[in-house]
mmCIF file of the C-alpha atoms, coordinates in Angstrom:
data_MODEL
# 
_entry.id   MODEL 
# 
loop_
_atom_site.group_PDB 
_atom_site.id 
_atom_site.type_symbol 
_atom_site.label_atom_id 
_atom_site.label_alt_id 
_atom_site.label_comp_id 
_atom_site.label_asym_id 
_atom_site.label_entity_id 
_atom_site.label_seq_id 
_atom_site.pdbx_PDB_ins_code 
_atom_site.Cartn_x 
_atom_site.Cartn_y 
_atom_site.Cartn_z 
_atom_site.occupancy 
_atom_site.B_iso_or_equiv 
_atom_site.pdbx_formal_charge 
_atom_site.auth_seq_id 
_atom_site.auth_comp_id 
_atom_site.auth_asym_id 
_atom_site.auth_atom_id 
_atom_site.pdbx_PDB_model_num 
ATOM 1   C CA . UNK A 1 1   ? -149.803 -229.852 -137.279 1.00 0.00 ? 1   UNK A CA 1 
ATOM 2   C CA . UNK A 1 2   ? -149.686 -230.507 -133.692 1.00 0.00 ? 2   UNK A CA 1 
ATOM 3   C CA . UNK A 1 3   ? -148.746 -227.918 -130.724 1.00 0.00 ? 3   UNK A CA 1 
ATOM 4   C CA . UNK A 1 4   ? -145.126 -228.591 -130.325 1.00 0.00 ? 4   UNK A CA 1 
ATOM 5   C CA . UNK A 1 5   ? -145.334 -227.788 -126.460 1.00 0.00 ? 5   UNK A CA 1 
ATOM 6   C CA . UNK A 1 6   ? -141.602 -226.669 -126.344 1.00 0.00 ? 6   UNK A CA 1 
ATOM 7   C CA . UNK A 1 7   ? -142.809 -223.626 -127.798 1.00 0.00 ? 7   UNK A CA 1 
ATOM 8   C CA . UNK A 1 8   ? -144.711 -222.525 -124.952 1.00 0.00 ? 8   UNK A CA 1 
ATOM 9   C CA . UNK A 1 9   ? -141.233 -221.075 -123.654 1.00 0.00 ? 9   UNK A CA 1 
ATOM 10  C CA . UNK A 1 10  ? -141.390 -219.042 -127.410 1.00 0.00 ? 10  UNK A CA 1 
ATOM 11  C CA . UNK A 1 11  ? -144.444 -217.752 -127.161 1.00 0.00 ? 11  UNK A CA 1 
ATOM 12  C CA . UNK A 1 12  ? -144.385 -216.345 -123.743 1.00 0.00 ? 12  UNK A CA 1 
ATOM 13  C CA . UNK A 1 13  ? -140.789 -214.296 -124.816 1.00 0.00 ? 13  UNK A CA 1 
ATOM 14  C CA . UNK A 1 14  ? -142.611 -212.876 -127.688 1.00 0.00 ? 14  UNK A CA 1 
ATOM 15  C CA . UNK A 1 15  ? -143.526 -209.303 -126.670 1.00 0.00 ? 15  UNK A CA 1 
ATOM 16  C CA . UNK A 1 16  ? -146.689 -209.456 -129.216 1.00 0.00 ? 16  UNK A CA 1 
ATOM 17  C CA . UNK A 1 17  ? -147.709 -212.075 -127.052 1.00 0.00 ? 17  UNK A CA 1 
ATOM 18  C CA . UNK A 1 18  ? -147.601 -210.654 -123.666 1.00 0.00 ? 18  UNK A CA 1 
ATOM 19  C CA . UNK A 1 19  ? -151.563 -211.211 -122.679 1.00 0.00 ? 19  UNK A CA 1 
ATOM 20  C CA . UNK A 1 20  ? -151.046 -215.296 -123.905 1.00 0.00 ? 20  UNK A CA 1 
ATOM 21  C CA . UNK A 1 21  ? -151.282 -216.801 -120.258 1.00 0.00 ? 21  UNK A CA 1 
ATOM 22  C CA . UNK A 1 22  ? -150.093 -220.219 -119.869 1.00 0.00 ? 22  UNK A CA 1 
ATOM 23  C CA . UNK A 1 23  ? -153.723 -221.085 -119.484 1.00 0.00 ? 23  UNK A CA 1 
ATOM 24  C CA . UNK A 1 24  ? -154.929 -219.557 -123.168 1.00 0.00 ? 24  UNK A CA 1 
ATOM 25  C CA . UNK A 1 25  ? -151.645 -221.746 -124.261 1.00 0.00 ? 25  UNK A CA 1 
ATOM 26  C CA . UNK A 1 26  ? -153.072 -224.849 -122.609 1.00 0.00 ? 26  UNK A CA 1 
ATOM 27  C CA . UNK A 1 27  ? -156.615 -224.688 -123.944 1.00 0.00 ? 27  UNK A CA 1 
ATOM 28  C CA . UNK A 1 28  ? -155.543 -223.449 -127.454 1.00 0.00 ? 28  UNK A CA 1 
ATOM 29  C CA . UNK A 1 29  ? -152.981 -226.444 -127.759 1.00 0.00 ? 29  UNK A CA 1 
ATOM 30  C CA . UNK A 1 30  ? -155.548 -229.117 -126.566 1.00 0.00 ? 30  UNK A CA 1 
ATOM 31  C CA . UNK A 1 31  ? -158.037 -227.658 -129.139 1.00 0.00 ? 31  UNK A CA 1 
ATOM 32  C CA . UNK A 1 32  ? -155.641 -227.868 -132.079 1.00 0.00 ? 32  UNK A CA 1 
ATOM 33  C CA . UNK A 1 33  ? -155.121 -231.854 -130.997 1.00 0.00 ? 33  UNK A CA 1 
ATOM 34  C CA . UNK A 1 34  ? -158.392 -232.368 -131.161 1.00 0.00 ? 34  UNK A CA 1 
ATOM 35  C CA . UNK A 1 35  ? -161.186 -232.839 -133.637 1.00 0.00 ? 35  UNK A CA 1 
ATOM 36  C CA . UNK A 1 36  ? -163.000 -230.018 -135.191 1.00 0.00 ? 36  UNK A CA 1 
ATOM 37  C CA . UNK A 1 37  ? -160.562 -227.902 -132.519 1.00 0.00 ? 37  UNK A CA 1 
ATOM 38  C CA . UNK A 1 38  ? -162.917 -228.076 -129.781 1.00 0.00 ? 38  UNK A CA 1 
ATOM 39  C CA . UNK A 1 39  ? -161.312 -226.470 -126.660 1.00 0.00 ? 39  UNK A CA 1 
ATOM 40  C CA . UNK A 1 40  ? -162.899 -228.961 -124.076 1.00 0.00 ? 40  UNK A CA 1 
ATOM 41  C CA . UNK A 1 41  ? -162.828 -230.238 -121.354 1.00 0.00 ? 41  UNK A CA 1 
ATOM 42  C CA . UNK A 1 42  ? -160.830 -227.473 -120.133 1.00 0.00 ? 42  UNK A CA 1 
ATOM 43  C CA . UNK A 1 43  ? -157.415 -227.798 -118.160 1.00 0.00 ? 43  UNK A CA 1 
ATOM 44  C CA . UNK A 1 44  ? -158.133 -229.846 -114.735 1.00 0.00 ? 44  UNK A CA 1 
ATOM 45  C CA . UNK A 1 45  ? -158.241 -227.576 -111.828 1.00 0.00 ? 45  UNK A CA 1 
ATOM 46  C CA . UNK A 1 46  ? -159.912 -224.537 -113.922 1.00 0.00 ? 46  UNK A CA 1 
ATOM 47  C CA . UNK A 1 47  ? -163.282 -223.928 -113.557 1.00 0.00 ? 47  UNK A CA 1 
ATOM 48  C CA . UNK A 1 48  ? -166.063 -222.149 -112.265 1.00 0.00 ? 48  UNK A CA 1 
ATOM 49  C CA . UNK A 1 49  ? -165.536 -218.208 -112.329 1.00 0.00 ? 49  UNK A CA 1 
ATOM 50  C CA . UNK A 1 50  ? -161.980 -218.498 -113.021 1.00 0.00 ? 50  UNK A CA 1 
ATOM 51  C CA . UNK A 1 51  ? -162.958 -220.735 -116.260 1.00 0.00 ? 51  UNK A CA 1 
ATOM 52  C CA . UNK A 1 52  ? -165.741 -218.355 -117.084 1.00 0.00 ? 52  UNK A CA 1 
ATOM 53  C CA . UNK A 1 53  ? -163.227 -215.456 -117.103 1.00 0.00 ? 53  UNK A CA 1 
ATOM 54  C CA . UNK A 1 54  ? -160.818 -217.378 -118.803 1.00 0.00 ? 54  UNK A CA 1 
ATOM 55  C CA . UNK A 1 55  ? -163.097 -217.980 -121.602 1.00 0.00 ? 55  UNK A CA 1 
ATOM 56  C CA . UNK A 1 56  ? -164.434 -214.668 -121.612 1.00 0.00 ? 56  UNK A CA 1 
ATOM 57  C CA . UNK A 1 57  ? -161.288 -213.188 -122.275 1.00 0.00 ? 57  UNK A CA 1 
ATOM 58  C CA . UNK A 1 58  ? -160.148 -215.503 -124.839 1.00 0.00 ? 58  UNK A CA 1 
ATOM 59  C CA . UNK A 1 59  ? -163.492 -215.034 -127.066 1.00 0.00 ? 59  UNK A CA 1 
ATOM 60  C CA . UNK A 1 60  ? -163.097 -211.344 -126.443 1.00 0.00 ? 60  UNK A CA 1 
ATOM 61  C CA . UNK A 1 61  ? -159.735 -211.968 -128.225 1.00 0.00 ? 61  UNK A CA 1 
ATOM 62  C CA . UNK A 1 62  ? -161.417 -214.220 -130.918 1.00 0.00 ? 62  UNK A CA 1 
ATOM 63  C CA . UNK A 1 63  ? -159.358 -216.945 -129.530 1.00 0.00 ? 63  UNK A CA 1 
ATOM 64  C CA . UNK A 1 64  ? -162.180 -218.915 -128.581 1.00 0.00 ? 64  UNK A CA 1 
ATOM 65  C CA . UNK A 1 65  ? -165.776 -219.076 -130.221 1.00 0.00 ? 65  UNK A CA 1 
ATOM 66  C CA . UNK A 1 66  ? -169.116 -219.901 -128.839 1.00 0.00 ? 66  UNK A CA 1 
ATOM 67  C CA . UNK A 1 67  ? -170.820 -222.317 -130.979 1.00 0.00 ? 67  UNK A CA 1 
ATOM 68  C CA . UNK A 1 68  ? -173.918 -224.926 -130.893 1.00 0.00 ? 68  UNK A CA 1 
ATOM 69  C CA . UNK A 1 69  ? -172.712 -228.233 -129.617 1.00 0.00 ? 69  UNK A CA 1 
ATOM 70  C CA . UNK A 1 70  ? -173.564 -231.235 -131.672 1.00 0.00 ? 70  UNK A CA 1 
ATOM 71  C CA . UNK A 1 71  ? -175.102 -233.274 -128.549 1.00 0.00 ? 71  UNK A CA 1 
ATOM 72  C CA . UNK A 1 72  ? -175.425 -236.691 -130.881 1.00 0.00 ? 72  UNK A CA 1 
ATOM 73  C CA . UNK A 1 73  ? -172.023 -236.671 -131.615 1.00 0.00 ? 73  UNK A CA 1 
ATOM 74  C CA . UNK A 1 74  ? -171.229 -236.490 -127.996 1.00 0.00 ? 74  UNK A CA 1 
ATOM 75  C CA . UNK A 1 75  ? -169.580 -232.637 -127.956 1.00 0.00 ? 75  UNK A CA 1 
ATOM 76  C CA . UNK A 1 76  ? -169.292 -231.589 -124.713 1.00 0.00 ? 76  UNK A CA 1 
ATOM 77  C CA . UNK A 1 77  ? -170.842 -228.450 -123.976 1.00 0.00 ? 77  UNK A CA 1 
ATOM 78  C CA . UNK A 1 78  ? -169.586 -225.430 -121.640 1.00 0.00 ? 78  UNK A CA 1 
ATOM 79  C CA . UNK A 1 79  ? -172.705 -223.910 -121.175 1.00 0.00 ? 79  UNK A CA 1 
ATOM 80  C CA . UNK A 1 80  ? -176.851 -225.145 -121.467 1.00 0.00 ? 80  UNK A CA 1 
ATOM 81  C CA . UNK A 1 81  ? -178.964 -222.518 -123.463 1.00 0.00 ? 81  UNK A CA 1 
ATOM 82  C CA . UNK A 1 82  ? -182.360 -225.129 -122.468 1.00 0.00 ? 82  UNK A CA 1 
ATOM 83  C CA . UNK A 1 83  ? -184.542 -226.528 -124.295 1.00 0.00 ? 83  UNK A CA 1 
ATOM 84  C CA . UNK A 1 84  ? -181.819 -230.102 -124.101 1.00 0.00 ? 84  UNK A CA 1 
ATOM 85  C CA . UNK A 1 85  ? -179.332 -227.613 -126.575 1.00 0.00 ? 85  UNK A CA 1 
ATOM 86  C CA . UNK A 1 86  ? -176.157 -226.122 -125.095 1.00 0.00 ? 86  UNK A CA 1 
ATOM 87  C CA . UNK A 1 87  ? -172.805 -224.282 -126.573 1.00 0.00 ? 87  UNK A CA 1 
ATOM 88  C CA . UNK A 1 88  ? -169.399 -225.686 -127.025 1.00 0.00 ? 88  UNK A CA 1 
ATOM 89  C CA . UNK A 1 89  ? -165.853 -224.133 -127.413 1.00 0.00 ? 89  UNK A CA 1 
ATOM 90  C CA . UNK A 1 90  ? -163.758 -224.087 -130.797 1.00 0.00 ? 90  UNK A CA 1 
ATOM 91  C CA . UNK A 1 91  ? -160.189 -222.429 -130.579 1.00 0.00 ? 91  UNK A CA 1 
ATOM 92  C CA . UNK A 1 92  ? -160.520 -220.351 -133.801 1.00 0.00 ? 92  UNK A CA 1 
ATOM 93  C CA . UNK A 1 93  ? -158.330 -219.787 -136.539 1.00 0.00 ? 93  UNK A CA 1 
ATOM 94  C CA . UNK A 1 94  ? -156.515 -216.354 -134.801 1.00 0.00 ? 94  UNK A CA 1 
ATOM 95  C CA . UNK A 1 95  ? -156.476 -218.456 -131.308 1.00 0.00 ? 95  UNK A CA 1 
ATOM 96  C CA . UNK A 1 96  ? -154.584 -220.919 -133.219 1.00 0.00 ? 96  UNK A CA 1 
ATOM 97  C CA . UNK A 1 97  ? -152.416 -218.590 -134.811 1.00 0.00 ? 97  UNK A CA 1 
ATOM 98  C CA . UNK A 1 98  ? -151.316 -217.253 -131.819 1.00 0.00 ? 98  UNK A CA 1 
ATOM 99  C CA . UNK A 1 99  ? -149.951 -220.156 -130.775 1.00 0.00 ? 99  UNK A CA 1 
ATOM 100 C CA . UNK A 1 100 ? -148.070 -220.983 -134.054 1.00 0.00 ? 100 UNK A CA 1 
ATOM 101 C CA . UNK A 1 101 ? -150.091 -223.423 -135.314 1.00 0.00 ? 101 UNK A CA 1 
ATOM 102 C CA . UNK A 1 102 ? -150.932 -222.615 -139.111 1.00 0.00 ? 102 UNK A CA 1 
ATOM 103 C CA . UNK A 1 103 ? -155.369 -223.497 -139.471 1.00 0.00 ? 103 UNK A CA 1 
ATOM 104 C CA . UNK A 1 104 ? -156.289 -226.223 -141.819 1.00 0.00 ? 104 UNK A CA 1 
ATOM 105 C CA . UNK A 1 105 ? -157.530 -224.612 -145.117 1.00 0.00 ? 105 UNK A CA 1 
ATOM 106 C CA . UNK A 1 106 ? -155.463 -221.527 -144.679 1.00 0.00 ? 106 UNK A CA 1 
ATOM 107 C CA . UNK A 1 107 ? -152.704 -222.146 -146.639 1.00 0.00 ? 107 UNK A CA 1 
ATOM 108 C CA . UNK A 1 108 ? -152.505 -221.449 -150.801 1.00 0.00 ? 108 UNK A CA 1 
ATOM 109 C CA . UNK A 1 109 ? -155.530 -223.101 -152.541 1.00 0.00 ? 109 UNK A CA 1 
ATOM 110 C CA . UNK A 1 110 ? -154.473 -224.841 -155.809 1.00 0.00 ? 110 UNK A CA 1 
ATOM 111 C CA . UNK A 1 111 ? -156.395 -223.457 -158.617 1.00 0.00 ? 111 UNK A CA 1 
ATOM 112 C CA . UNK A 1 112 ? -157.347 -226.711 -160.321 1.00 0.00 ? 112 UNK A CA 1 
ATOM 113 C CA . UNK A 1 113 ? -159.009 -228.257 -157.170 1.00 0.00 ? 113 UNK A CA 1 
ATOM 114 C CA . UNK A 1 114 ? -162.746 -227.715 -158.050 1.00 0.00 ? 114 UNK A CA 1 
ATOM 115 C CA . UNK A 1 115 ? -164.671 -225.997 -155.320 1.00 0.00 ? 115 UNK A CA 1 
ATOM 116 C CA . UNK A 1 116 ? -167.508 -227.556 -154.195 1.00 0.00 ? 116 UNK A CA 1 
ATOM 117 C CA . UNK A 1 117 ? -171.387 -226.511 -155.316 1.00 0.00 ? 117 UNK A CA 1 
ATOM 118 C CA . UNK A 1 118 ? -173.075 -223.881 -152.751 1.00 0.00 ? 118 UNK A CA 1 
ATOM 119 C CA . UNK A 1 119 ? -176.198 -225.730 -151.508 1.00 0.00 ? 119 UNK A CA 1 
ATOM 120 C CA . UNK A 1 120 ? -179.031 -224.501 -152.037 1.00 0.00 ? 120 UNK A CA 1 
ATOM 121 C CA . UNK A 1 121 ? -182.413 -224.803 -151.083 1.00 0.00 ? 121 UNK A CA 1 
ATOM 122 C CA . UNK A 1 122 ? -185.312 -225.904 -153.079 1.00 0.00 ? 122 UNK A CA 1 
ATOM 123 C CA . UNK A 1 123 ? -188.767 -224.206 -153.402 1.00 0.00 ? 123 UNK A CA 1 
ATOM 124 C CA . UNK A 1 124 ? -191.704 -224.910 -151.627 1.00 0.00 ? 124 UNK A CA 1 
ATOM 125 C CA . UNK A 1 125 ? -189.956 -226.877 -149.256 1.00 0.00 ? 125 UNK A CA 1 
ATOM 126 C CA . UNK A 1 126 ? -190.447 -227.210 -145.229 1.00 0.00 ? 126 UNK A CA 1 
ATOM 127 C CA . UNK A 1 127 ? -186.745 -225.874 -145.699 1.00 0.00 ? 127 UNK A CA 1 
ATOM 128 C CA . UNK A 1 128 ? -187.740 -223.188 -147.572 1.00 0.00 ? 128 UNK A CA 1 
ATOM 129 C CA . UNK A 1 129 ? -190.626 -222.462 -145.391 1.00 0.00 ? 129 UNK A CA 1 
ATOM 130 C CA . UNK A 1 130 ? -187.879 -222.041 -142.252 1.00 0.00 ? 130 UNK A CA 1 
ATOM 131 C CA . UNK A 1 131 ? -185.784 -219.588 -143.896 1.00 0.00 ? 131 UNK A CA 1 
ATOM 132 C CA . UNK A 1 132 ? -188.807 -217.662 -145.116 1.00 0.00 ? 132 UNK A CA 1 
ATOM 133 C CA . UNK A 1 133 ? -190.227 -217.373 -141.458 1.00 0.00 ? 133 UNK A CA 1 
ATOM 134 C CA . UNK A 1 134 ? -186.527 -216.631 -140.305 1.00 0.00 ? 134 UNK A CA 1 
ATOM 135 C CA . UNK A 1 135 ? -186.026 -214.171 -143.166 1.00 0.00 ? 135 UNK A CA 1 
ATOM 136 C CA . UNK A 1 136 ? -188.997 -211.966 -141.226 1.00 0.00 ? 136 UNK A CA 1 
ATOM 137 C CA . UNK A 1 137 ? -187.919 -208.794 -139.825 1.00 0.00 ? 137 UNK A CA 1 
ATOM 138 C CA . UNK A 1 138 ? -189.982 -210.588 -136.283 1.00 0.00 ? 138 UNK A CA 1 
ATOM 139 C CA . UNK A 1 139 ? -188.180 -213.973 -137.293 1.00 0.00 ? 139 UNK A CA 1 
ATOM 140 C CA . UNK A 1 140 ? -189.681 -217.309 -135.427 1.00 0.00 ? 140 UNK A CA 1 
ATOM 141 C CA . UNK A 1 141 ? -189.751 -219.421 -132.545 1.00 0.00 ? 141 UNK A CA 1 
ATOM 142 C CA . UNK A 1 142 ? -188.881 -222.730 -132.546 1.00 0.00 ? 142 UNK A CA 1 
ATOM 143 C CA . UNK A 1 143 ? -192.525 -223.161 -131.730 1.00 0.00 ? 143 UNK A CA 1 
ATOM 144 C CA . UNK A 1 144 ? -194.039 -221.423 -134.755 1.00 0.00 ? 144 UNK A CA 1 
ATOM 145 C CA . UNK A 1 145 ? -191.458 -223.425 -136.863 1.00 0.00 ? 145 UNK A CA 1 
ATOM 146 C CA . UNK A 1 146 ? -193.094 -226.756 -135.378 1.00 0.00 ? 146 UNK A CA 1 
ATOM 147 C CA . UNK A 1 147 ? -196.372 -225.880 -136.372 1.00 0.00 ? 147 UNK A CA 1 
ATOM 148 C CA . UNK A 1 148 ? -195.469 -224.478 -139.736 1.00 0.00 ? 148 UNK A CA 1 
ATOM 149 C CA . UNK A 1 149 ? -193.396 -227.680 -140.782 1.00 0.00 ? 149 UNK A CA 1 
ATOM 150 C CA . UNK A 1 150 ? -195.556 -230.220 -138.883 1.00 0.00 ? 150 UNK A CA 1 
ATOM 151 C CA . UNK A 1 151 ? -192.157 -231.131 -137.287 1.00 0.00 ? 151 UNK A CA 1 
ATOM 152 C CA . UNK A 1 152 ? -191.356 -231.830 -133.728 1.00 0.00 ? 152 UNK A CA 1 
ATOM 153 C CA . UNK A 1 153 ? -189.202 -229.188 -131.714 1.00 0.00 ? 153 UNK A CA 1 
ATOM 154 C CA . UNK A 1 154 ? -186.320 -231.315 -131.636 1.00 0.00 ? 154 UNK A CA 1 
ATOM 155 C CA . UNK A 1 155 ? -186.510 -231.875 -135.370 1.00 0.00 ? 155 UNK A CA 1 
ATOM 156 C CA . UNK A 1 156 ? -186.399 -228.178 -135.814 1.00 0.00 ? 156 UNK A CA 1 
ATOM 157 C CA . UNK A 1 157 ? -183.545 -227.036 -133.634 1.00 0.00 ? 157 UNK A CA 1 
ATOM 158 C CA . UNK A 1 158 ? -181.375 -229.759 -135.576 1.00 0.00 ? 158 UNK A CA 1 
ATOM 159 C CA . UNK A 1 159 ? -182.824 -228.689 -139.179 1.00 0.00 ? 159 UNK A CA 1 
ATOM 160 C CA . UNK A 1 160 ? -181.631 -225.202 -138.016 1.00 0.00 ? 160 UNK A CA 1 
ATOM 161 C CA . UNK A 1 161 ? -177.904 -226.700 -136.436 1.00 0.00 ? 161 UNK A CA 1 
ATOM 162 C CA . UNK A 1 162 ? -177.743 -228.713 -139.787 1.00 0.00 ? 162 UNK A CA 1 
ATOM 163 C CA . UNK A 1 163 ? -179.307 -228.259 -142.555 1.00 0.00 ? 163 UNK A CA 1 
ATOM 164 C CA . UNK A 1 164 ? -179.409 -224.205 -142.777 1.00 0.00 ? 164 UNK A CA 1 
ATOM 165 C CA . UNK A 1 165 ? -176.452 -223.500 -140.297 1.00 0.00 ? 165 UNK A CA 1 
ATOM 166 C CA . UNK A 1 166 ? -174.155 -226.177 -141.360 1.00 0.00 ? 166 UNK A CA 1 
ATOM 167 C CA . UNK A 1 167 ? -174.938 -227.125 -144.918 1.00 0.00 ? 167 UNK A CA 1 
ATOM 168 C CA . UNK A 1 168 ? -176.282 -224.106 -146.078 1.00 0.00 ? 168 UNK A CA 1 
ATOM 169 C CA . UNK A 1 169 ? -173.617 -221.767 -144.022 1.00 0.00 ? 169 UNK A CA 1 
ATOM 170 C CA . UNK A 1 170 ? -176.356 -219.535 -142.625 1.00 0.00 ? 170 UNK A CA 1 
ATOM 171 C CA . UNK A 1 171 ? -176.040 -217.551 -139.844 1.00 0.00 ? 171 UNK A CA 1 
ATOM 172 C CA . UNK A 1 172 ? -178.720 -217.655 -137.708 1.00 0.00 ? 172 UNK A CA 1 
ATOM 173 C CA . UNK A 1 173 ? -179.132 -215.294 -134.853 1.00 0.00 ? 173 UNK A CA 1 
ATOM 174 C CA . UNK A 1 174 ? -181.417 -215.537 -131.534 1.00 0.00 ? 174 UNK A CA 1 
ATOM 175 C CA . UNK A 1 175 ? -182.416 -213.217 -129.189 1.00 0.00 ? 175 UNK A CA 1 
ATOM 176 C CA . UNK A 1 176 ? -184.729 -213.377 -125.807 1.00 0.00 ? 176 UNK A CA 1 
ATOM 177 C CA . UNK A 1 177 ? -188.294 -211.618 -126.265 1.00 0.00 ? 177 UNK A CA 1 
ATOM 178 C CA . UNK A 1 178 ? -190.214 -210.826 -123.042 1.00 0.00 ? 178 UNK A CA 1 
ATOM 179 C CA . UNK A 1 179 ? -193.796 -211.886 -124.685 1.00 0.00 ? 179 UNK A CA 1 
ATOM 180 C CA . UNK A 1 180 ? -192.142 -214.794 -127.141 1.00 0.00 ? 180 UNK A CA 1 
ATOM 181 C CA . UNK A 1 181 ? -189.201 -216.512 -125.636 1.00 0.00 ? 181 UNK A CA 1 
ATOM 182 C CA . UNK A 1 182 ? -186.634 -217.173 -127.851 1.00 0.00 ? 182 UNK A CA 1 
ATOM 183 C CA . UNK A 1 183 ? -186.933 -216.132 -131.346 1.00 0.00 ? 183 UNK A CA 1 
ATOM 184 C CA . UNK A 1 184 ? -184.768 -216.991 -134.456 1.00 0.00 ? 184 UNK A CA 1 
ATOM 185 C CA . UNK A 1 185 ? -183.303 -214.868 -137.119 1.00 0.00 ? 185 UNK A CA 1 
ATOM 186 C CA . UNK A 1 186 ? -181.268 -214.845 -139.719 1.00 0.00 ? 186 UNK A CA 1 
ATOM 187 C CA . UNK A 1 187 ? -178.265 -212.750 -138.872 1.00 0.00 ? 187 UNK A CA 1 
ATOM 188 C CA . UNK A 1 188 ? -178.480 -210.444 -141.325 1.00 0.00 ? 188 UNK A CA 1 
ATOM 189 C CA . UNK A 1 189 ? -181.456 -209.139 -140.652 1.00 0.00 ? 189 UNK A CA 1 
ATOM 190 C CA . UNK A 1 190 ? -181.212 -208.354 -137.136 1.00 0.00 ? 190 UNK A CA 1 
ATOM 191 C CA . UNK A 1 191 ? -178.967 -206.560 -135.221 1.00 0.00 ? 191 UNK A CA 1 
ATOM 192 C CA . UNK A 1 192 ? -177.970 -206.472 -131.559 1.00 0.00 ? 192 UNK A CA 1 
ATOM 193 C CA . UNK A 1 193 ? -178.761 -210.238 -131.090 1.00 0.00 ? 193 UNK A CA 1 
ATOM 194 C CA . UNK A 1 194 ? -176.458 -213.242 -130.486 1.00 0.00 ? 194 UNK A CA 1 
ATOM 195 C CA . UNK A 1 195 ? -175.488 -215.140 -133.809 1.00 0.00 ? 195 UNK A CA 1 
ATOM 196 C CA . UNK A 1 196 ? -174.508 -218.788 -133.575 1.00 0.00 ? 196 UNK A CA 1 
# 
C-alpha cells in the first residue's frame, strides 16, 4: 500500500510521533514506493553531513537499515566499504510502521499456504567449506576464502551476499583486524562486530 502523502499532516499531530521530521517522512514514504523499500536516492537538497545525520538517526531508530547493495542489479549505494562493494538503505518494517504503512508479510499468514523448504547446504561443498572457515572463532578473509575455494574475490563476496546471506538467511558479520584486514564471521559467533 502506498504512502498516502495527506497523512503527513496525521503523523506530525500524533504526539507518539513527535521525533518523525518531515525529512524521516520523506525518505520512509519514497522507500515504501519503491522496490525492495530501498530509501534512495535521498530527498534533493539533503546530503552530506546533514544526510549522514539524518540517516544516523533514523537507523538508531531502526527506521532505516544498513545493508549490502546488490551492485548488478543497479542498487544505489550510500556508502563504499572498498573492495568495488558498498551499503544501501532499506526503510525497515518499524520505519514503515511509523508512517502507517502496514509491511508486506506482516499481516495473518493463512495456515494452509505451505511454507517454503529452509535451504540448506550440502557437504563437502566449496559452500560448505565457506561457512566452515566463517564458523571459526578467527573467521576468514575474503582472501583465505579465494584460496580455499579456488574462486576469485569477486566470486566470493557475491557467494557470501547470495548464496549464504540471502538464500541461506545467514548473518554474516565483519570486523577490521590491524594484521588481517577485513575478516568475516558468522554473526553468531562473534560479538562486537558489524553484521550485514
Amino acid at each position: 500500500m502506498p504512502f498516502d502523502p495527506t497523512r503527513r499532516h496525521q503523523i506530525k499531530q500524533d504526539p507518539a510521533m513527535t521525533e518523525l521530521s518531515d525529512t524521516n517522512i520523506t525518505i520512509l514514504s519514497a522507500g515504501a514506493q519503491r522496490p525492495d523499500n530501498i530509501a534512495l536516492p535521498l530527498p534533493k537538497g539533503l546530503h552530506g553531513a546533514a544526510a549522514k545525520m539524518a540517516v544516523t538517526k533514523m537507523i538508531a531508530h531502526g527506521w532505516l537499515q544498513e545493508v549490502d547493495a546488490n551492485l548488478q542489479r543497479g542498487e544505489p549505494l550510500w556508502r563504499e566499504t572498498g573492495d568495488g562493494q558498498g551499503t544501501t538503505l532499506i526503510a525497515t518494517a518499524a520505519g514503515l510502521k511509523v508512517i502507517g504503512i502496514e509491511p508486506w508479510g506482516s499481516g495473518p499468514v493463512a495456515t494452509d499456504t505451505p511454507r517454503p523448504k529452509a535451504c540448506t547446504p550440502r557437504t563437502g561443498t566449496k559452500q560448505a567449506a565457506m561457512i566452515d572457515m566463517l564458523s571459526r572463532p578467527e573467521g576468514a578473509t575474503i582472501e583465505e576464502l579465494s584460496v580455499a575455494t579456488q574462486w576469485m574475490a569477486h566470486t566470493v563476496r557475491g557467494a557470501i551476499s547470495g548464496a549464504l546471506k540471502k538464500k541461506l538467511g545467514l548473518v554474516i558479520a565483519s570486523s577490521k583486524d590491524g594484521r588481517r584486514g577485513r575478516v568475516y564471521r558468522l554473526a553468531n559467533k562473534v560479538s562486537g562486530a558489524a553484521a550485514f
